[in-house]
N, CA and C atoms as an extended XYZ file, in Angstrom:
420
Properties=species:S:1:pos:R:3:atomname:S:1:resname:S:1:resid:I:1 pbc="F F F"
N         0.845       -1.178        0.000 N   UNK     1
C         0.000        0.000        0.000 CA  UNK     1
C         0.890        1.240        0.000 C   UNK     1
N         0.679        2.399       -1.010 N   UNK     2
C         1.588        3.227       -0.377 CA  UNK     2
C         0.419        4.769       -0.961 C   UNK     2
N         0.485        5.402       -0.428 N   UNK     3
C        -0.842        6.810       -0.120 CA  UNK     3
C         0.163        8.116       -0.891 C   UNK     3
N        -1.027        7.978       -2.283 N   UNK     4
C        -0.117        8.405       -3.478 CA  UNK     4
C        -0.399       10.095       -2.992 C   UNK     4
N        -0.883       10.182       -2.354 N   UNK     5
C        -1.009       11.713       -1.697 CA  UNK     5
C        -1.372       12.327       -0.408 C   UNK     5
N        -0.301       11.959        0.168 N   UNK     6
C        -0.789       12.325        2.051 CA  UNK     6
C        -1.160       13.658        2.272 C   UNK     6
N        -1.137       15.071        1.695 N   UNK     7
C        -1.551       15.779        1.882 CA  UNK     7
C        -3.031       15.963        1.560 C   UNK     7
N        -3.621       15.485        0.619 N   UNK     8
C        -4.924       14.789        0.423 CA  UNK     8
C        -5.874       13.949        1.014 C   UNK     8
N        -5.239       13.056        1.227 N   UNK     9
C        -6.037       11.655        2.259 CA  UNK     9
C        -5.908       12.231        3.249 C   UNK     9
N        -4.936       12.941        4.279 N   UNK    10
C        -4.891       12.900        5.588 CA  UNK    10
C        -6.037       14.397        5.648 C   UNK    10
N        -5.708       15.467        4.919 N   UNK    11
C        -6.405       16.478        4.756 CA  UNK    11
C        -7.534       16.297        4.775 C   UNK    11
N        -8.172       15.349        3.937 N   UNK    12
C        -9.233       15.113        3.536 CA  UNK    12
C        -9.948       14.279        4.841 C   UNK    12
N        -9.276       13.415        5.928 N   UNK    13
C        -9.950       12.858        7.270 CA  UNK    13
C       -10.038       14.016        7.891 C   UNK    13
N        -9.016       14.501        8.054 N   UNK    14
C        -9.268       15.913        8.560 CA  UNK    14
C       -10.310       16.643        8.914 C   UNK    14
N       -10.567       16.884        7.607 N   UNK    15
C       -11.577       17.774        7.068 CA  UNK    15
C       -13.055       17.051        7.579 C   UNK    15
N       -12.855       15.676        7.386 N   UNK    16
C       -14.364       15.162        7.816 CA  UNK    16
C       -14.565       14.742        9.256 C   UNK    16
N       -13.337       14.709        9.917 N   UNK    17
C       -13.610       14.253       11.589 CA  UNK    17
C       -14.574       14.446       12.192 C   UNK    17
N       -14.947       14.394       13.148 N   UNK    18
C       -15.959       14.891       13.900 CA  UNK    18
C       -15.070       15.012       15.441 C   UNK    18
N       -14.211       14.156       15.480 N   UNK    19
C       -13.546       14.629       16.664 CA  UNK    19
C       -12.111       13.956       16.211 C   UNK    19
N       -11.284       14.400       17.322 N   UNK    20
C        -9.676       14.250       17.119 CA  UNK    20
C        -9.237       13.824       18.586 C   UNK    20
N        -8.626       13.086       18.404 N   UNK    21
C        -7.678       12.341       19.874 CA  UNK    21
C        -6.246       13.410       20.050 C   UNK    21
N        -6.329       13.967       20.973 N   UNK    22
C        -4.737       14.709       20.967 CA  UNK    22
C        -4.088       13.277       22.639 C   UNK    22
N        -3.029       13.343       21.995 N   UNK    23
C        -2.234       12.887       23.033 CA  UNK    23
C        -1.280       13.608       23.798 C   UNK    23
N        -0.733       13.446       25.092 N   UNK    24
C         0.231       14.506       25.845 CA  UNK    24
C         0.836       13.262       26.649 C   UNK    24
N         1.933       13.836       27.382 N   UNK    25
C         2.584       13.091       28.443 CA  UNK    25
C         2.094       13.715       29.898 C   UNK    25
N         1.879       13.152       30.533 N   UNK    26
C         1.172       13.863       31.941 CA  UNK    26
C         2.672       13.778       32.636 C   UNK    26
N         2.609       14.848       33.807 N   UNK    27
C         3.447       14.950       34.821 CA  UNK    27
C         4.682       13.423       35.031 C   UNK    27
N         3.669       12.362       35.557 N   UNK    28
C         4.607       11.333       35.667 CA  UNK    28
C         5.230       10.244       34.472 C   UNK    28
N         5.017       11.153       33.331 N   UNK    29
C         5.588       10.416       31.675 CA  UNK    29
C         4.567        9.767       31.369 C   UNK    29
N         3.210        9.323       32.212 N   UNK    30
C         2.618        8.657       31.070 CA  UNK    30
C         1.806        8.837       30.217 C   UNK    30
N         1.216        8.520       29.081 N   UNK    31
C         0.896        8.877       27.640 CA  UNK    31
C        -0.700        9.314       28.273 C   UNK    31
N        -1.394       10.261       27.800 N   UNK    32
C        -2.947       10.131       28.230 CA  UNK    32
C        -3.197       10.821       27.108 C   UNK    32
N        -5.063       10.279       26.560 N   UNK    33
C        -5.705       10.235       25.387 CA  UNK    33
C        -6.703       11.038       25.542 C   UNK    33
N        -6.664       12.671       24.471 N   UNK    34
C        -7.849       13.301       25.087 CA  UNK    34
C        -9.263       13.070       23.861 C   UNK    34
N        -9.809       12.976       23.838 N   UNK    35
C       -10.795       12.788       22.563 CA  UNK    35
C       -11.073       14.242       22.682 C   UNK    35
N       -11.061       15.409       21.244 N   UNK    36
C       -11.480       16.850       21.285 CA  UNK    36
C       -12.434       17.501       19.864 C   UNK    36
N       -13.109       18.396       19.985 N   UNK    37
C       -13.615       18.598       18.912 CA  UNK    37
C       -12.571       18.730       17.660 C   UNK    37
N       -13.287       18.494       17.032 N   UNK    38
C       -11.978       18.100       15.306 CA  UNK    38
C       -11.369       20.039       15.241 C   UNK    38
N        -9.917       20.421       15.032 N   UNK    39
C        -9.493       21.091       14.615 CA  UNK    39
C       -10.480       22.369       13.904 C   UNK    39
N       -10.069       23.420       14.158 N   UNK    40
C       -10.859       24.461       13.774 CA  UNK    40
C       -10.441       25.425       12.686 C   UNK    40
N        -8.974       24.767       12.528 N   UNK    41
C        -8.397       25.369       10.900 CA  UNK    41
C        -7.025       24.230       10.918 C   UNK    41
N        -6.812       24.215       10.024 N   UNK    42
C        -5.259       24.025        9.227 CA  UNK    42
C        -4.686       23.962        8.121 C   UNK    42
N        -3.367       23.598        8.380 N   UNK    43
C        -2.405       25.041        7.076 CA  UNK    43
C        -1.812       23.372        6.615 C   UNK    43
N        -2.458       22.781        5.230 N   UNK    44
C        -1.641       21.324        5.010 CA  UNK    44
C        -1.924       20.442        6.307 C   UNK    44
N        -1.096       19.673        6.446 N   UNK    45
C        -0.946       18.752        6.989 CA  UNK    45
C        -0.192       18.834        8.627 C   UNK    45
N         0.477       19.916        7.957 N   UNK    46
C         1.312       20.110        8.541 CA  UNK    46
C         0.733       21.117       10.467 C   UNK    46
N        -0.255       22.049       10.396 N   UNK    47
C        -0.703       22.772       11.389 CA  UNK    47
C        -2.276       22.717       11.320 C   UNK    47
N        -2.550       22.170       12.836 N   UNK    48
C        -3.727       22.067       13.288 CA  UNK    48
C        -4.539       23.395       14.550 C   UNK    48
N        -5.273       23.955       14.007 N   UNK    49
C        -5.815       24.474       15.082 CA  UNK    49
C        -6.686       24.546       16.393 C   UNK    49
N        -6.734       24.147       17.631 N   UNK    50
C        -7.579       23.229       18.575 CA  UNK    50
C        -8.417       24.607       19.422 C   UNK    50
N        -9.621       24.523       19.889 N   UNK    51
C        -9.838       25.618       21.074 CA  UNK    51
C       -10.063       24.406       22.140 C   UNK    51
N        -9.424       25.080       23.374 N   UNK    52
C        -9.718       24.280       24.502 CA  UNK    52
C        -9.616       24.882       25.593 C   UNK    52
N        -9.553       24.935       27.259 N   UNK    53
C        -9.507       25.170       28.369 CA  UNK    53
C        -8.350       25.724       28.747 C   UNK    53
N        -8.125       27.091       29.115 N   UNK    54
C        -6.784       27.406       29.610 CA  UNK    54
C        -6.459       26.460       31.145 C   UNK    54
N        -7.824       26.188       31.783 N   UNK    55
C        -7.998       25.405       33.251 CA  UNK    55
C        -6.758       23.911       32.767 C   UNK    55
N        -7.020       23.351       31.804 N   UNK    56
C        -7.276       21.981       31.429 CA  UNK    56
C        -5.990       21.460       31.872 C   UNK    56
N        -5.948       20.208       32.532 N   UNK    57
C        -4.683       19.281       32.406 CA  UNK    57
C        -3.577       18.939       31.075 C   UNK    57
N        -4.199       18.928       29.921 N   UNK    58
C        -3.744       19.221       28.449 CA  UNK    58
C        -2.628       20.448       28.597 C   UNK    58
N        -3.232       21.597       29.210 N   UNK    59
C        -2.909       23.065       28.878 CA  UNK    59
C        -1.598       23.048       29.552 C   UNK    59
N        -1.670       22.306       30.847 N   UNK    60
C        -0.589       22.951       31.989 CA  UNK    60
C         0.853       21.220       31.430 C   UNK    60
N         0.147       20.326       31.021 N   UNK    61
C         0.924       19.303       30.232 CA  UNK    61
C         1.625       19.781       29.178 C   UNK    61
N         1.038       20.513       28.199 N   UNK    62
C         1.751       20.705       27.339 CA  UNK    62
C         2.364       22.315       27.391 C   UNK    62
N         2.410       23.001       28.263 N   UNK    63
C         3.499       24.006       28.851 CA  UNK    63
C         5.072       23.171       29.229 C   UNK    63
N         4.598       22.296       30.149 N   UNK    64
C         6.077       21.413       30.808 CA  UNK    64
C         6.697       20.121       29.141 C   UNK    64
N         5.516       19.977       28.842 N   UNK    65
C         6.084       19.342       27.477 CA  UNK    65
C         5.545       19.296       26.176 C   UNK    65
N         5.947       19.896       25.509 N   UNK    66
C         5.257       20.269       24.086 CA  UNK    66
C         5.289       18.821       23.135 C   UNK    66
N         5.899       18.184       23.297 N   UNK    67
C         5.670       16.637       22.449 CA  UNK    67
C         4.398       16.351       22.152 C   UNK    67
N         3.728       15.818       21.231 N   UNK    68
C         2.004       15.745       21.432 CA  UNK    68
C         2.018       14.875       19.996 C   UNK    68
N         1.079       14.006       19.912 N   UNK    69
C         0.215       13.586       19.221 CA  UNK    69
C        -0.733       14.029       18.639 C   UNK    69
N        -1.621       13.857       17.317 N   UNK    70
C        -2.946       13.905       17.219 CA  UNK    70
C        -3.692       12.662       15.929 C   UNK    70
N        -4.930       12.315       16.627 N   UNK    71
C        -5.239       11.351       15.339 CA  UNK    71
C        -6.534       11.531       14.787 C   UNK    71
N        -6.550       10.743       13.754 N   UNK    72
C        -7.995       10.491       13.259 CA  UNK    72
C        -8.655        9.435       12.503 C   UNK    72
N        -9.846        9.214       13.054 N   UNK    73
C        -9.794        8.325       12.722 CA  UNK    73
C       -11.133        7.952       11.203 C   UNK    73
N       -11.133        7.212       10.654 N   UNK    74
C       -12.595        7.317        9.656 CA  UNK    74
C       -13.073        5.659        9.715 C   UNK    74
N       -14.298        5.721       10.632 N   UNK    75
C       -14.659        4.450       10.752 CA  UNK    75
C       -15.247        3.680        9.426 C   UNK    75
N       -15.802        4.684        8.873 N   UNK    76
C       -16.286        3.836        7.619 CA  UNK    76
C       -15.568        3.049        7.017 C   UNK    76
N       -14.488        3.365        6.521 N   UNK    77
C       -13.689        2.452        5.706 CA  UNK    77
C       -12.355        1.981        6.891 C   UNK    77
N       -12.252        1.696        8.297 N   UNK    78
C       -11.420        1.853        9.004 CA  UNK    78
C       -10.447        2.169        8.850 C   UNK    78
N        -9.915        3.260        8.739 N   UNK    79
C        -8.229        3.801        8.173 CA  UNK    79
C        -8.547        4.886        9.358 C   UNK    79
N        -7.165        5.034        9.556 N   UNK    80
C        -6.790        6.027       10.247 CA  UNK    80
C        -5.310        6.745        9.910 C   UNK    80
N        -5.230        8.001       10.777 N   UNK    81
C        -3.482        8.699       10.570 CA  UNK    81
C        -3.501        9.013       12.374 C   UNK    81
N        -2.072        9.206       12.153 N   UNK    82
C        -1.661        9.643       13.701 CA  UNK    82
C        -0.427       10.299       13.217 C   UNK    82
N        -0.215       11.801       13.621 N   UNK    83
C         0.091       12.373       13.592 CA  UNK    83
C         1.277       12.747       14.275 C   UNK    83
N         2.655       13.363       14.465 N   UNK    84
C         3.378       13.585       15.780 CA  UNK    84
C         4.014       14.891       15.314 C   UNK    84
N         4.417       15.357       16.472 N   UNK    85
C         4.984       16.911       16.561 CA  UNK    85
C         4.720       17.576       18.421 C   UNK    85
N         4.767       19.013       17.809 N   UNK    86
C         4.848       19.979       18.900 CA  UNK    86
C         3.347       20.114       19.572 C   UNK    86
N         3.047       20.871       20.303 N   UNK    87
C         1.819       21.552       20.514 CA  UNK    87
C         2.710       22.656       21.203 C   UNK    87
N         1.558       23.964       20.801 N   UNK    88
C         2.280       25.376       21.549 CA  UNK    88
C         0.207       25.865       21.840 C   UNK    88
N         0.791       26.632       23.328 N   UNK    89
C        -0.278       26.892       24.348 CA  UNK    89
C        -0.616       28.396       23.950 C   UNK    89
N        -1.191       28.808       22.637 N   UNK    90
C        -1.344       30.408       22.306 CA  UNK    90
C        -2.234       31.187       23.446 C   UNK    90
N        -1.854       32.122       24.023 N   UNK    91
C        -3.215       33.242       24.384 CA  UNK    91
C        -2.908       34.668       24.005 C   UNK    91
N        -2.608       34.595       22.862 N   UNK    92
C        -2.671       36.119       22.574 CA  UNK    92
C        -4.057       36.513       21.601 C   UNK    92
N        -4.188       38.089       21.500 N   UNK    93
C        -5.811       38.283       21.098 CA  UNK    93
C        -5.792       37.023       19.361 C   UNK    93
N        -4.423       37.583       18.819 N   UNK    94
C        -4.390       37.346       17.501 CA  UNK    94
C        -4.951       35.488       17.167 C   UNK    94
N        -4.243       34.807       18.027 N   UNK    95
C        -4.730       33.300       17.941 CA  UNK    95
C        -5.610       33.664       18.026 C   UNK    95
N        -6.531       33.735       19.204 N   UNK    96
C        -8.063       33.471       20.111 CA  UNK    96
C        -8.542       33.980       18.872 C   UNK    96
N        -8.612       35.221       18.515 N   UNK    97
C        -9.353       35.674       17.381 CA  UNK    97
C        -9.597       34.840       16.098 C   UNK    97
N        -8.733       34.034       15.485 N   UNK    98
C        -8.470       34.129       14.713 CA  UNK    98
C        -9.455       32.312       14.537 C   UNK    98
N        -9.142       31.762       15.091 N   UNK    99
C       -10.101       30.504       15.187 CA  UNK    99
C       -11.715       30.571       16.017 C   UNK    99
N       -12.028       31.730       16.798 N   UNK   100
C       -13.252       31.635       17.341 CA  UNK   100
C       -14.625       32.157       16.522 C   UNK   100
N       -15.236       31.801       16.973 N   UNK   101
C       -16.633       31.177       16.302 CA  UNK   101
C       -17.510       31.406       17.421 C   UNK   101
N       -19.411       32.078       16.144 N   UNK   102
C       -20.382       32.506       16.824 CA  UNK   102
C       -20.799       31.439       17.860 C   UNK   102
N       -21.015       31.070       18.870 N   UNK   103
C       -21.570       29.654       19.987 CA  UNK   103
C       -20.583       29.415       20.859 C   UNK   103
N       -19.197       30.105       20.533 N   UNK   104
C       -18.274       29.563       21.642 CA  UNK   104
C       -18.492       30.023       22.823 C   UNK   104
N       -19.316       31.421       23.284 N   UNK   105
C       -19.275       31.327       24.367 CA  UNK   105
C       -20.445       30.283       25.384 C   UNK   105
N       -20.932       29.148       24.789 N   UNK   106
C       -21.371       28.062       25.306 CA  UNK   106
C       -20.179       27.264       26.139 C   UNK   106
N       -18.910       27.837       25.323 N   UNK   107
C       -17.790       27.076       26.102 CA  UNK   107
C       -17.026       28.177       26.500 C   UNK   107
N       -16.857       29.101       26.549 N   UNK   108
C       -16.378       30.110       27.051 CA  UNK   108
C       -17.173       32.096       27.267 C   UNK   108
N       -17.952       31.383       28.217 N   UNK   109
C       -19.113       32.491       28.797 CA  UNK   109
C       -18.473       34.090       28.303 C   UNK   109
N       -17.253       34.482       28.942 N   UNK   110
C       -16.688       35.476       28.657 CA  UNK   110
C       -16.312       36.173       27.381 C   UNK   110
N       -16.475       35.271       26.050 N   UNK   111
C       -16.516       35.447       25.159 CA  UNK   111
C       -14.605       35.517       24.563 C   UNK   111
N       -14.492       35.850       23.493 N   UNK   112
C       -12.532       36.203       22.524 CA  UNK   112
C       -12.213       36.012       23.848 C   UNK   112
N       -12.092       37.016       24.793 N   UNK   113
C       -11.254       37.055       25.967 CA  UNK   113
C       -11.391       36.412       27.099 C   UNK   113
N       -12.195       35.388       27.443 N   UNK   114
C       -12.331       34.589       28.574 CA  UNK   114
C       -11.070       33.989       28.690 C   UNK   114
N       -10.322       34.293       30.094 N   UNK   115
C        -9.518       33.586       30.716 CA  UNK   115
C        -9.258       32.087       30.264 C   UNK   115
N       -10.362       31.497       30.110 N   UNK   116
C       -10.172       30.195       30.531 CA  UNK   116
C       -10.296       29.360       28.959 C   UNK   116
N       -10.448       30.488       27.880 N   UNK   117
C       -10.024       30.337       26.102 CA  UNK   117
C        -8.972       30.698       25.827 C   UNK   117
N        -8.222       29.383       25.492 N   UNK   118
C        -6.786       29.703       24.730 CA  UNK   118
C        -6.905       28.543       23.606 C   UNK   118
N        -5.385       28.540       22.862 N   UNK   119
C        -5.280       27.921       21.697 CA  UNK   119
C        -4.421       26.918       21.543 C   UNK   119
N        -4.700       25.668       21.160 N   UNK   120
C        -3.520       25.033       20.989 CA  UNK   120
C        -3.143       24.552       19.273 C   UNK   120
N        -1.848       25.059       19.018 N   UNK   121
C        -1.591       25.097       17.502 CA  UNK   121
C        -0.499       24.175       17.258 C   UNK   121
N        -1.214       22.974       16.953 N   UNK   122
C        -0.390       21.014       16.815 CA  UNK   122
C         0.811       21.344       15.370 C   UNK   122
N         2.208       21.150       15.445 N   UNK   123
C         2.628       21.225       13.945 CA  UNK   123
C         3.351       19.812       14.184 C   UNK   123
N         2.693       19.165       13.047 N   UNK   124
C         3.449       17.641       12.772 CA  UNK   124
C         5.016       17.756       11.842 C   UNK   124
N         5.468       16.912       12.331 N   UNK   125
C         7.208       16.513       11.694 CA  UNK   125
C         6.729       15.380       10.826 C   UNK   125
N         5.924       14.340       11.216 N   UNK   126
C         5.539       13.005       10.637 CA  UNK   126
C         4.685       12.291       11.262 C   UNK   126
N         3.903       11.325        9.907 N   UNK   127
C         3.042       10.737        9.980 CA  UNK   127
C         2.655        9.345       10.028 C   UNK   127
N         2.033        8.483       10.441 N   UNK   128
C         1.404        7.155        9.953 CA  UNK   128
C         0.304        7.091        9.207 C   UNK   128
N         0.287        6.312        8.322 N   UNK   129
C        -1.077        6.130        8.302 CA  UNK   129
C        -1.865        4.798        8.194 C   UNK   129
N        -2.700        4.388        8.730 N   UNK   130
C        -3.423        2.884        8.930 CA  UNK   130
C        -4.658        2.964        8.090 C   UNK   130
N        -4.191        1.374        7.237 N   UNK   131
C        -5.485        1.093        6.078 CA  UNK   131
C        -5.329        0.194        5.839 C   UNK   131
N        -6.679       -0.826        4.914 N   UNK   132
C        -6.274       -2.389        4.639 CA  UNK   132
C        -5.799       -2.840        5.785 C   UNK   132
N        -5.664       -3.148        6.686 N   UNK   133
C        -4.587       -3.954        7.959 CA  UNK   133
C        -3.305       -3.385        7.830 C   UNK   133
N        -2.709       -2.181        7.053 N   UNK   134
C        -1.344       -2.135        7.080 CA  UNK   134
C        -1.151       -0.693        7.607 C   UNK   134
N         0.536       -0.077        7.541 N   UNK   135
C         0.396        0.985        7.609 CA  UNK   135
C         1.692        1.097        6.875 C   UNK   135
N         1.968        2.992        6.918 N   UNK   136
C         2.906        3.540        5.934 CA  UNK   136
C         3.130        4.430        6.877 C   UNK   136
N         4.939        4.907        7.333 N   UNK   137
C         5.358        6.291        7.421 CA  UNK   137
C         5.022        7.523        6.609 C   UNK   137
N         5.319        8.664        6.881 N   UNK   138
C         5.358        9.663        5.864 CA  UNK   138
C         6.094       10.623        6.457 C   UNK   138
N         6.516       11.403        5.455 N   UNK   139
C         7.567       12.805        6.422 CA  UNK   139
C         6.219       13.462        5.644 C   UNK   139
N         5.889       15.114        6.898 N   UNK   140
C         5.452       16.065        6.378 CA  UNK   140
C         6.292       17.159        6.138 C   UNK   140
């Protein structure tokens, strides 16, 4: 099997997720799995945009370690990608602004500027991807 266009296929799960698994290392190294709403922009393959909890265990995890995961998955045809790279913890107006959306303050009462809305912006180095029973590396 080899995925005659990863910026396509993976783009393209992407694009249809409904939710996304980010992974982090918690305090004592071990791996924990967050299930999150699917990405709210990205640039290729390469940069994902997340809104989430400045409160959150995620937030204060990936301050002490930026290593991170993210996946997706498409049950229909079972294939999936998993993703690896950085995560960086944005709160300046320009992020917040720039991914928020009319309903968020259902998740953030205070609205752009609620304390407790920040950004997390995933950039992958490289990829897997799982299909047929197999899988394939990829550099992004």
């Amino acid at each position: 099997m080899t995925m005659r266009d990863p910026q396509k296929t993976v783009g393209n799960m992407a694009d249809k997720a409904n939710m996304a698994v980010i992974c982090y290392t918690d305090e004592e190294g071990f791996p924990v799995s967050r299930a999150m709403l699917p990405p709210r922009e990205r640039s290729g393959i390469r940069e994902f945009w997340f809104t989430t909890n400045t409160s959150s265990k995620k937030v204060k995890c990936f301050r002490e370690d930026p290593k991170a995961s993210i996946y997706f998955v498409d049950k229909r045809f079972y294939r999936g990608v998993s993703l690896v790279g950085t995560m960086e913890v944005l709160e300046t107006a320009q992020a917040r602004e720039r991914i928020w959306r009319e309903g968020d303050t259902m998740y953030y009462p205070e609205g752009v500027n609620d304390p407790d809305y920040c950004v997390l912006k995933f950039t992958a180095v490289r990829g897997r991807y799982y299909s047929n029973f197999s899988s394939e590396d990829f550099e992004i």
